[in-house]
PDB file of N, CA, C and O in Angstrom, chain B, residues numbered from 101:
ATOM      1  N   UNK B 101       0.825  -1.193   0.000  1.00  0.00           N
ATOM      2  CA  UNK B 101       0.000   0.000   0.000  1.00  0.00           C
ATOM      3  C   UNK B 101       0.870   1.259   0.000  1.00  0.00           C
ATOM      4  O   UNK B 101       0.613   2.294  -0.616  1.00  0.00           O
ATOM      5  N   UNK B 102       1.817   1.055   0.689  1.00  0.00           N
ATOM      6  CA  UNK B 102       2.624   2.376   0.989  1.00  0.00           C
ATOM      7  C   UNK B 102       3.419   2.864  -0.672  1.00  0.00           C
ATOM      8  O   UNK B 102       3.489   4.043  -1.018  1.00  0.00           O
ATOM      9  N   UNK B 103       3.820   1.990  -1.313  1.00  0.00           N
ATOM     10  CA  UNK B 103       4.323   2.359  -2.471  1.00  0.00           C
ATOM     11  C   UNK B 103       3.358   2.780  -3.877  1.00  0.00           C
ATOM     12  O   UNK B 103       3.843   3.397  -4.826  1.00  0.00           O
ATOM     13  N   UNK B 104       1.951   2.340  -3.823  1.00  0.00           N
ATOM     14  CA  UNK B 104       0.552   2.411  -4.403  1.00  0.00           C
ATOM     15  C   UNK B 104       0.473   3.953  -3.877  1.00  0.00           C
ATOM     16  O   UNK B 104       0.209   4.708  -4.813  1.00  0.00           O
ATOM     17  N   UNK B 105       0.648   4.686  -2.502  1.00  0.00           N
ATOM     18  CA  UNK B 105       0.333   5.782  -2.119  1.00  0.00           C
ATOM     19  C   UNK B 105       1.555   6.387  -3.216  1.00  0.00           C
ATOM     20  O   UNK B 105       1.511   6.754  -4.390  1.00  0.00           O
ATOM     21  N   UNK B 106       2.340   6.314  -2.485  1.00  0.00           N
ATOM     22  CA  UNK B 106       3.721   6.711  -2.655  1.00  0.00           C
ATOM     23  C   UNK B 106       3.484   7.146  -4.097  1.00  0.00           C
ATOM     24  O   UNK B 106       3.349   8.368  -4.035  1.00  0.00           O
ATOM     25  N   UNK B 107       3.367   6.752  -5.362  1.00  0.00           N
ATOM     26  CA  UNK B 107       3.179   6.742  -6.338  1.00  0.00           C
ATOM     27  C   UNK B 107       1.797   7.159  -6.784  1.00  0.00           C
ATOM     28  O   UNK B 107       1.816   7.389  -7.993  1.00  0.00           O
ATOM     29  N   UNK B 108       0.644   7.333  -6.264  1.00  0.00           N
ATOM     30  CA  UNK B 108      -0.091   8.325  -6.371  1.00  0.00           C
ATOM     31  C   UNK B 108       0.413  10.086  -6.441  1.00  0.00           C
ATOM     32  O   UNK B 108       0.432  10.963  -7.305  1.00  0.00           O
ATOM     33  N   UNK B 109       0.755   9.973  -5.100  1.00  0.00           N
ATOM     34  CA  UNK B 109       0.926  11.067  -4.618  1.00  0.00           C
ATOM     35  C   UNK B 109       1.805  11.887  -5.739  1.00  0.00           C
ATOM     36  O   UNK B 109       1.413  12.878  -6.354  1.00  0.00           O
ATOM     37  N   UNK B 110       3.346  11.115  -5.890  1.00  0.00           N
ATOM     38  CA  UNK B 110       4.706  11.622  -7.025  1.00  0.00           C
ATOM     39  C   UNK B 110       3.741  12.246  -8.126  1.00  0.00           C
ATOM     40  O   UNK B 110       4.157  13.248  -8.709  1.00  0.00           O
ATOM     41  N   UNK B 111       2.304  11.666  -8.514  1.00  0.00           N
ATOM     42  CA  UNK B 111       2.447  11.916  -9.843  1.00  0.00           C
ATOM     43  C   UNK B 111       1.590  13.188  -9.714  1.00  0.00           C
ATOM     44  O   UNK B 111       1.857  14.197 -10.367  1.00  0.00           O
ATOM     45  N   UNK B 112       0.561  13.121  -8.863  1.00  0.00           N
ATOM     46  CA  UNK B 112      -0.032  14.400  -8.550  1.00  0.00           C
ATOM     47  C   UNK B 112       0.789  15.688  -7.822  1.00  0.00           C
ATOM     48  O   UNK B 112       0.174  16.735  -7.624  1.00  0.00           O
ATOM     49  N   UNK B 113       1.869  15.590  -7.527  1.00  0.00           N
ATOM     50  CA  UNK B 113       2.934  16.130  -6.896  1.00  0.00           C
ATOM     51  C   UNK B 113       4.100  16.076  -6.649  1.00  0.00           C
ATOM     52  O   UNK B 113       4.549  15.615  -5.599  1.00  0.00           O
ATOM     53  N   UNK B 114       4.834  16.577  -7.658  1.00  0.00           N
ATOM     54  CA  UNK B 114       6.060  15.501  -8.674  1.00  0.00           C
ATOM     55  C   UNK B 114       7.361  16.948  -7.281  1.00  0.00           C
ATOM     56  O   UNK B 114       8.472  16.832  -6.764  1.00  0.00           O
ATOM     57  N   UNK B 115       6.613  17.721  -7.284  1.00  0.00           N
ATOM     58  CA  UNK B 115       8.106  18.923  -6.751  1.00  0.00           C
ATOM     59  C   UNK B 115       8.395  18.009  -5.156  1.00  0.00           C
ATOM     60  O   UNK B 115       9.478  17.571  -4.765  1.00  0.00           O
ATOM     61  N   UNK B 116       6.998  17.914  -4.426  1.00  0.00           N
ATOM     62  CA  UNK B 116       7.179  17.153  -3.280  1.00  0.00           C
ATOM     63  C   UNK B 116       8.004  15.936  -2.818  1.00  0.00           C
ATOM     64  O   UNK B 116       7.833  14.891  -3.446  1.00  0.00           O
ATOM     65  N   UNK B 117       8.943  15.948  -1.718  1.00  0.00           N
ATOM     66  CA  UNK B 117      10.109  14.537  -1.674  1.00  0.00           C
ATOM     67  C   UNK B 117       9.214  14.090  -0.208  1.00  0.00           C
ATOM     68  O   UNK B 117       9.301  14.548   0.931  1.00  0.00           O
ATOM     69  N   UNK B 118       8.112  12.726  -0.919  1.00  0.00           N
ATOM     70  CA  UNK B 118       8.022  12.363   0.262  1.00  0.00           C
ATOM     71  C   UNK B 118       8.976  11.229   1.076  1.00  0.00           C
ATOM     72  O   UNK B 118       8.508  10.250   1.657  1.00  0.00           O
ATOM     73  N   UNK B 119      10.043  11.479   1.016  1.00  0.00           N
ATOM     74  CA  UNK B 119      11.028  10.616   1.766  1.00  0.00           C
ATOM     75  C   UNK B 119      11.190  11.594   2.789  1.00  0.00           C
ATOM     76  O   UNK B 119      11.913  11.070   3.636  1.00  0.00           O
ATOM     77  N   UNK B 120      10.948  12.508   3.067  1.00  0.00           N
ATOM     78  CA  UNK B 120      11.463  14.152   4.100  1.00  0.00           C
ATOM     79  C   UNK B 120      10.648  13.428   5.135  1.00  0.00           C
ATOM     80  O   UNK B 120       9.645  12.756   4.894  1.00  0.00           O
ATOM     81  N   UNK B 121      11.392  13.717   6.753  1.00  0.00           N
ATOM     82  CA  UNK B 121      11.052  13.288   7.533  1.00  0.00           C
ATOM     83  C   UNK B 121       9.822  14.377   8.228  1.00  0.00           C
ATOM     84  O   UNK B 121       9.009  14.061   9.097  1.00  0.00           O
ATOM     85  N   UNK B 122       9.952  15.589   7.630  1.00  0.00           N
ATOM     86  CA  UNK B 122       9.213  16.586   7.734  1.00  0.00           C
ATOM     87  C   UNK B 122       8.304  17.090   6.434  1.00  0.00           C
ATOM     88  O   UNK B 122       8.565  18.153   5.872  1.00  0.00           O
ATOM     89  N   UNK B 123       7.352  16.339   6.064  1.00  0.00           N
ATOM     90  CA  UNK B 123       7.018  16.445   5.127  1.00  0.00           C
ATOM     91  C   UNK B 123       5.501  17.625   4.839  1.00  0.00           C
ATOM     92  O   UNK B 123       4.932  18.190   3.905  1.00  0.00           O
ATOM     93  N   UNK B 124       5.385  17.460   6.531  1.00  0.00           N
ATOM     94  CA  UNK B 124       3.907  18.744   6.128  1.00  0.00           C
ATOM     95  C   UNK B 124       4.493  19.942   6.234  1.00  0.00           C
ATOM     96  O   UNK B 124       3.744  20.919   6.245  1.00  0.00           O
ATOM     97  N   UNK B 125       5.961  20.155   6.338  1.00  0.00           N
ATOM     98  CA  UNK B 125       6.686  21.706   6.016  1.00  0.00           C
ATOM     99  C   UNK B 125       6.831  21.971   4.743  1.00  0.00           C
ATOM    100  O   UNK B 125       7.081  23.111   4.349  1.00  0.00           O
ATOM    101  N   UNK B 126       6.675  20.830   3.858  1.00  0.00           N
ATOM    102  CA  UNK B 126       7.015  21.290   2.227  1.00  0.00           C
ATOM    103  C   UNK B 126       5.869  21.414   1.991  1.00  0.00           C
ATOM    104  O   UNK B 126       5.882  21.358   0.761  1.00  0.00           O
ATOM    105  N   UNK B 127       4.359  21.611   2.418  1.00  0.00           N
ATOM    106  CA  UNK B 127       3.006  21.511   1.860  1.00  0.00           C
ATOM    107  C   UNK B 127       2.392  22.478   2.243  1.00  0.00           C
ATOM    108  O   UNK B 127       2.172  22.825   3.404  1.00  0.00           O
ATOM    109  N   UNK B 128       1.872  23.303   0.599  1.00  0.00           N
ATOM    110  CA  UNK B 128       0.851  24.539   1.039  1.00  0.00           C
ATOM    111  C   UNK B 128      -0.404  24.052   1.128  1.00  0.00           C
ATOM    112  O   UNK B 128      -0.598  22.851   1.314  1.00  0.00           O
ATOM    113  N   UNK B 129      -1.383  24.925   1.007  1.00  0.00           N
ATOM    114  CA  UNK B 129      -2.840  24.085   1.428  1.00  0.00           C
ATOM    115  C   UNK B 129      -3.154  23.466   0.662  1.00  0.00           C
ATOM    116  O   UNK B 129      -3.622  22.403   1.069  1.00  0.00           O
ATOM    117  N   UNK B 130      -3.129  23.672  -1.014  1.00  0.00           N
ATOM    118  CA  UNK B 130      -2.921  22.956  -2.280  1.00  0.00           C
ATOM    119  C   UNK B 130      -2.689  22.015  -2.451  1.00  0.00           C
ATOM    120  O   UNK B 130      -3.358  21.354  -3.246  1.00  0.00           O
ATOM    121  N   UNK B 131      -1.436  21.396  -1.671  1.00  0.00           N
ATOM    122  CA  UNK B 131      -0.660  20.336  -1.860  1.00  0.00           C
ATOM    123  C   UNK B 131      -1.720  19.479  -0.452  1.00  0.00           C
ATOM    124  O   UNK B 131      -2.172  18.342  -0.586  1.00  0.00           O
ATOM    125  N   UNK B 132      -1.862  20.065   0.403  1.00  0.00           N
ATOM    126  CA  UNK B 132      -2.365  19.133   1.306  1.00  0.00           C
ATOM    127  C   UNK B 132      -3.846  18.739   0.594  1.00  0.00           C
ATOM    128  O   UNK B 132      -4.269  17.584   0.643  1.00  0.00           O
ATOM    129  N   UNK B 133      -4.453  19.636   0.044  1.00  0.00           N
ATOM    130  CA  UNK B 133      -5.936  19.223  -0.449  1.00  0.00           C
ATOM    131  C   UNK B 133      -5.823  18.234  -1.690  1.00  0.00           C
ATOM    132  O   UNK B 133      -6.613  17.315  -1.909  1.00  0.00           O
ATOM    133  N   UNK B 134      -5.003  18.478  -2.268  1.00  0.00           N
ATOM    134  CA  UNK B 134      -4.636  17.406  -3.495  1.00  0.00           C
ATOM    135  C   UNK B 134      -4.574  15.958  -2.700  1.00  0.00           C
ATOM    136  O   UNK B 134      -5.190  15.053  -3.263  1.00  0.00           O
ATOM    137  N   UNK B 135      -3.994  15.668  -1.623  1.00  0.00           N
ATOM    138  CA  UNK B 135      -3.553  14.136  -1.582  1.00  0.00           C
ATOM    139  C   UNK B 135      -4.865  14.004  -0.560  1.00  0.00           C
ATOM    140  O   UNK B 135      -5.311  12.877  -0.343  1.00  0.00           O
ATOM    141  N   UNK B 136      -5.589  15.382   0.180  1.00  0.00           N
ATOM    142  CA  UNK B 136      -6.883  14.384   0.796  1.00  0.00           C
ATOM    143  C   UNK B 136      -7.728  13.911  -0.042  1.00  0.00           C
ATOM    144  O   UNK B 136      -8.490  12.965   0.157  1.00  0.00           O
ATOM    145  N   UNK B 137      -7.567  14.889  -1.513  1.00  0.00           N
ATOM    146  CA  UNK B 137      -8.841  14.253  -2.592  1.00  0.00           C
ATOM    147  C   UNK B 137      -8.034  13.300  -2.974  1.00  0.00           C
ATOM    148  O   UNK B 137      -8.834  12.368  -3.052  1.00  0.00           O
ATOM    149  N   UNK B 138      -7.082  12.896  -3.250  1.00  0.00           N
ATOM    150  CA  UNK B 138      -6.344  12.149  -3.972  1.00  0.00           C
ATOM    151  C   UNK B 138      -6.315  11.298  -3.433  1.00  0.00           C
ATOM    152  O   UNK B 138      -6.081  10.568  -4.396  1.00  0.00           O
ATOM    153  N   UNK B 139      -6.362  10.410  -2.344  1.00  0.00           N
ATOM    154  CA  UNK B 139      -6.898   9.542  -1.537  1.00  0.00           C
ATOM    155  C   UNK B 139      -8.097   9.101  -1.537  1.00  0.00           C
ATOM    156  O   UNK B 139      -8.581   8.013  -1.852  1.00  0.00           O
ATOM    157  N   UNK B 140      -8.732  10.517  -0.967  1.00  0.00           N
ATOM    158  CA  UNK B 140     -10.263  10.157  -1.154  1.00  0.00           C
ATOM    159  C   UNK B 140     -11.160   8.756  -2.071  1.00  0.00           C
ATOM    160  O   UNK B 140     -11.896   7.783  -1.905  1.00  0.00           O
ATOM    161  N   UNK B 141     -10.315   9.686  -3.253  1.00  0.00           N
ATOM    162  CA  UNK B 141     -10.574   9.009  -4.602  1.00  0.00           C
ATOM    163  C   UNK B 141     -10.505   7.593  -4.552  1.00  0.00           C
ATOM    164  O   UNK B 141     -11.272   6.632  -4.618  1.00  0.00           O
ATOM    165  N   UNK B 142      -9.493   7.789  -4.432  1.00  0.00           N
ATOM    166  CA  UNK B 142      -8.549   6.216  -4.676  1.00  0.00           C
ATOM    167  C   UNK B 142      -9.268   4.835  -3.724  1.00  0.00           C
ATOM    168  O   UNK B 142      -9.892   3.806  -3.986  1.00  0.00           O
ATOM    169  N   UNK B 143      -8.860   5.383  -2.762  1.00  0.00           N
ATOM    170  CA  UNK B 143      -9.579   4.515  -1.696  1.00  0.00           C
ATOM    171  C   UNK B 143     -11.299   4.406  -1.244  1.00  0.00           C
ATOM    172  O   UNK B 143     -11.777   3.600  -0.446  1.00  0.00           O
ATOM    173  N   UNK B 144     -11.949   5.352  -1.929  1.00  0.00           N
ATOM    174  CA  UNK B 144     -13.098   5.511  -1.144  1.00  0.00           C
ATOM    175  C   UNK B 144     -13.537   5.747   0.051  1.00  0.00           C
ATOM    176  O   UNK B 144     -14.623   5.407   0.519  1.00  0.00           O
ATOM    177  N   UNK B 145     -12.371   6.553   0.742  1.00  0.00           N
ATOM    178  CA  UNK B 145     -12.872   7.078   1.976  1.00  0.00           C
ATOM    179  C   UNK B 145     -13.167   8.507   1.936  1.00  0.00           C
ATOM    180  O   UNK B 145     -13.020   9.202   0.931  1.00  0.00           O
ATOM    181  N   UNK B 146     -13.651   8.981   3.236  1.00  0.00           N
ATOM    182  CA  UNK B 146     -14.136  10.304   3.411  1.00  0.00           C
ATOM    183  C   UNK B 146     -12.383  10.760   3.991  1.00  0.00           C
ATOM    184  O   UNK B 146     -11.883   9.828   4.620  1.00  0.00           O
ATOM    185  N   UNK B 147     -11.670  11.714   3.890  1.00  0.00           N
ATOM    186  CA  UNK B 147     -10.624  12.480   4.188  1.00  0.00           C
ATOM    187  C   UNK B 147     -11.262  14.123   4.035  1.00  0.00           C
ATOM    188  O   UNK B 147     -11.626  14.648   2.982  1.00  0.00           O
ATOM    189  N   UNK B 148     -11.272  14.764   5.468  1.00  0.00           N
ATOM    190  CA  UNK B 148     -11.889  16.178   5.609  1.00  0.00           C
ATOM    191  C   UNK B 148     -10.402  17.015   6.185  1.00  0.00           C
ATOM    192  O   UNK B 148      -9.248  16.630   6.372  1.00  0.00           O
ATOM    193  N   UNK B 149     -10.921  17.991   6.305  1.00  0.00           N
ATOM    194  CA  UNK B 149     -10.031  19.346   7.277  1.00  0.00           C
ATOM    195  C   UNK B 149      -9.212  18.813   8.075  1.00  0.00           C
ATOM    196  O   UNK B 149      -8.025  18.924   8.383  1.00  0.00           O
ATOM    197  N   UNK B 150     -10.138  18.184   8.359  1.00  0.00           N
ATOM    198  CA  UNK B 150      -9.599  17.861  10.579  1.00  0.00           C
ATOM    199  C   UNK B 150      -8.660  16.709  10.248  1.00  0.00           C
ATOM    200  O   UNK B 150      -7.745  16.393  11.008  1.00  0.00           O
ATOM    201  N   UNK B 151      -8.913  16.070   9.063  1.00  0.00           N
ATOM    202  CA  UNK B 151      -7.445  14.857   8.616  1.00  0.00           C
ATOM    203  C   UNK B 151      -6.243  15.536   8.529  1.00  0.00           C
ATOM    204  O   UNK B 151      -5.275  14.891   8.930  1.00  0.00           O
ATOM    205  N   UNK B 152      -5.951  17.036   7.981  1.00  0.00           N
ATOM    206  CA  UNK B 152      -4.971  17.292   7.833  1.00  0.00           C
ATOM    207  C   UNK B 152      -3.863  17.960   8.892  1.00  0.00           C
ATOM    208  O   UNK B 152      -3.387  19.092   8.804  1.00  0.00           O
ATOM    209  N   UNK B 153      -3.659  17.240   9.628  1.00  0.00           N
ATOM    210  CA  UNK B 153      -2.559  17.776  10.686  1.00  0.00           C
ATOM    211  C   UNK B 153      -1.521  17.626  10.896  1.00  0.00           C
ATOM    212  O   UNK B 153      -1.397  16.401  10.911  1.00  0.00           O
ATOM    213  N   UNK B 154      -0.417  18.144  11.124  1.00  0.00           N
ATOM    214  CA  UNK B 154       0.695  17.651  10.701  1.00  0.00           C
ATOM    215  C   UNK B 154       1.403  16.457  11.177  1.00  0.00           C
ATOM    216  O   UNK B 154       2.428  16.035  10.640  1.00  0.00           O
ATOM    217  N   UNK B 155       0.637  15.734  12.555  1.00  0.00           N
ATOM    218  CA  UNK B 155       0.819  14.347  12.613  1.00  0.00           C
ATOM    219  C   UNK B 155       0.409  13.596  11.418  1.00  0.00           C
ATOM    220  O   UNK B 155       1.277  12.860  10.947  1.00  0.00           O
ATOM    221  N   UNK B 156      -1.035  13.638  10.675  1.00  0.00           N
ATOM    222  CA  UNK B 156      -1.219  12.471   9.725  1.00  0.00           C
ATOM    223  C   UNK B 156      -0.277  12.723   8.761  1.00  0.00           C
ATOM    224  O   UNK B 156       0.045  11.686   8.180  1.00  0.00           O
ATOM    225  N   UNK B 157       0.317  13.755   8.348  1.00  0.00           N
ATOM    226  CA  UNK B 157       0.805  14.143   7.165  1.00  0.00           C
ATOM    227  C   UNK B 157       1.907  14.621   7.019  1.00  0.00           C
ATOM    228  O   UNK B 157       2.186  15.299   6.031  1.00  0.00           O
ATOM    229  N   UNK B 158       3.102  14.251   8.380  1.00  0.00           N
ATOM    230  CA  UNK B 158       4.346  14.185   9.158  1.00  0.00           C
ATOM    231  C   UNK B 158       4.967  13.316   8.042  1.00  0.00           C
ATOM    232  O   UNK B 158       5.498  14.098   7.254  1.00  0.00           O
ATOM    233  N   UNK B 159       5.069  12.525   7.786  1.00  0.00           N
ATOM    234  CA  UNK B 159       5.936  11.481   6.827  1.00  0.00           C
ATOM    235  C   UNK B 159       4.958  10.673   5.545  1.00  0.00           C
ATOM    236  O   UNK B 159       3.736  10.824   5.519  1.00  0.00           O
ATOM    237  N   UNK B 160       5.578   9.954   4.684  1.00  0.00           N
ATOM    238  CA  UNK B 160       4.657   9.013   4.202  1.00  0.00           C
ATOM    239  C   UNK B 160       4.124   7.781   4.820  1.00  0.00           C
ATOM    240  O   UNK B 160       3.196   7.167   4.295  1.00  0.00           O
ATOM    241  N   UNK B 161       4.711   7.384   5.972  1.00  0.00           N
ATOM    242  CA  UNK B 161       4.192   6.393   6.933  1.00  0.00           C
ATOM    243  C   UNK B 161       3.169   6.806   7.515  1.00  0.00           C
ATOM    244  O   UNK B 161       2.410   5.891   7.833  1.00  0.00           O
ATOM    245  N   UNK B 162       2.749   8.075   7.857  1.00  0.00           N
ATOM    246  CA  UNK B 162       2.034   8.281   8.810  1.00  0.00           C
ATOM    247  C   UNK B 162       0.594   8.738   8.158  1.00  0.00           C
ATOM    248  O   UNK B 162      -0.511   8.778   8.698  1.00  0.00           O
ATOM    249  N   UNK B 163       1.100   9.169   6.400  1.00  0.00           N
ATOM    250  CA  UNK B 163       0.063   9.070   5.500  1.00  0.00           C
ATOM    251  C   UNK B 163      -0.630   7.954   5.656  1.00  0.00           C
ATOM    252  O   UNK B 163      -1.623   7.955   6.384  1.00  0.00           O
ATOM    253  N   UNK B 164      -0.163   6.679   4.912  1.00  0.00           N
ATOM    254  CA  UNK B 164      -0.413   5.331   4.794  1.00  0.00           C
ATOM    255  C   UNK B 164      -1.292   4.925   6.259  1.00  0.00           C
ATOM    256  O   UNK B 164      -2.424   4.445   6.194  1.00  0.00           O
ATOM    257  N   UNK B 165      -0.697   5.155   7.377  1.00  0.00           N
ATOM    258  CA  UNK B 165      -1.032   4.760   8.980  1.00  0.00           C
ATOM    259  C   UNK B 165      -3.005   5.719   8.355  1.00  0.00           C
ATOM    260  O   UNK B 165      -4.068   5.146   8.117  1.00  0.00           O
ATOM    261  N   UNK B 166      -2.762   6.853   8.319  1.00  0.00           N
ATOM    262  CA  UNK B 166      -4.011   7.549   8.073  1.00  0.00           C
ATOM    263  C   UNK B 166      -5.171   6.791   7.241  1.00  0.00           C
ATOM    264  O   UNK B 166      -6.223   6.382   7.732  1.00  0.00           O
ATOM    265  N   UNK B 167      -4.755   6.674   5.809  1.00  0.00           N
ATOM    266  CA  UNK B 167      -5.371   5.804   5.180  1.00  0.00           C
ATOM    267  C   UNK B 167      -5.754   4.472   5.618  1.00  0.00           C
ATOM    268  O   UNK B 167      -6.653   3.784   5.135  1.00  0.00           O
ATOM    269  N   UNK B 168      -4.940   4.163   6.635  1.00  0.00           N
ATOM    270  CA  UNK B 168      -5.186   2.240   6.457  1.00  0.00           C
ATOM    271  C   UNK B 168      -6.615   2.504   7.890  1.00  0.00           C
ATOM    272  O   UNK B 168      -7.561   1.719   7.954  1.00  0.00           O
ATOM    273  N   UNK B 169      -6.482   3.626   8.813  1.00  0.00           N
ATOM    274  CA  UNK B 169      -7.211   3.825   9.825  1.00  0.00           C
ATOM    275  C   UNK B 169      -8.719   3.824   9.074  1.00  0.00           C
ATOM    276  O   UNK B 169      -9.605   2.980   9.207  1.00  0.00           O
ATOM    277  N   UNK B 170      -8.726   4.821   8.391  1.00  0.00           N
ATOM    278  CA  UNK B 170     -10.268   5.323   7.661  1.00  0.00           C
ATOM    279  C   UNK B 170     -10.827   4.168   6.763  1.00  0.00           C
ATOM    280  O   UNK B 170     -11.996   4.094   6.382  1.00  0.00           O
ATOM    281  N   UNK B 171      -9.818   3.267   6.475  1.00  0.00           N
ATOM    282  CA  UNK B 171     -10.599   2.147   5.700  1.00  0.00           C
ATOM    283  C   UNK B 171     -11.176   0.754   6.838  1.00  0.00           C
ATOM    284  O   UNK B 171     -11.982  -0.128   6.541  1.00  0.00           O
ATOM    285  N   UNK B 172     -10.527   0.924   8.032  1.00  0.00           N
ATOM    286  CA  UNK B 172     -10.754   0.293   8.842  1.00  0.00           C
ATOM    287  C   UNK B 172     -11.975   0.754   9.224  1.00  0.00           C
ATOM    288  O   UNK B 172     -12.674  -0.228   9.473  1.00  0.00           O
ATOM    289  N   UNK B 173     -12.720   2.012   9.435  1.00  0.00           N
ATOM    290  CA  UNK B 173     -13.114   2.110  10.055  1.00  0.00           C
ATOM    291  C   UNK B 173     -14.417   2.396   9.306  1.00  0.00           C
ATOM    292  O   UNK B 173     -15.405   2.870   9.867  1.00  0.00           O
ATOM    293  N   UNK B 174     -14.344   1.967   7.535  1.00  0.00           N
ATOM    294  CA  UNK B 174     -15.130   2.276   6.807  1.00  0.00           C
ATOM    295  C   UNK B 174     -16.780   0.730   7.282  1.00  0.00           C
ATOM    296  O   UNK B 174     -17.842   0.750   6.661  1.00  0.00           O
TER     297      UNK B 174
END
């Protein structure tokens, strides 16, 4: 899953290095709304506002950790 994200994300957001251990410092609101729809999509979950904090969106692990929660809980 993590490399399925991983590769979502690159293509919708090719400037972004999500290998950065600090990754919601490289993200304007743009970039953060792109990968909640961009998820959204993908997975069929609901991803809102209150998803985006800089814990879920701290690394690409903690992306993936986000995603795998909301499908659990679908």
């Amino acid at each position: 899953m993590k490399e399925k994200i991983r590769e979502l994300l690159e293509n919708v957001l090719p400037l972004v290095d999500f290998d950065s251990e600090f990754l919601f410092s490289e993200l304007d609101s743009l970039g953060v709304t792109t990968i909640l729809m961009t998820l959204s999509d993908e997975y069929g979950i609901k991803l809102e506002a209150q998803d985006a904090t800089p814990k879920n969106l701290k690394t690409l692990d903690s992306i993936v950790a986000m995603v795998e929660k909301k499908l659990s809980e679908k």
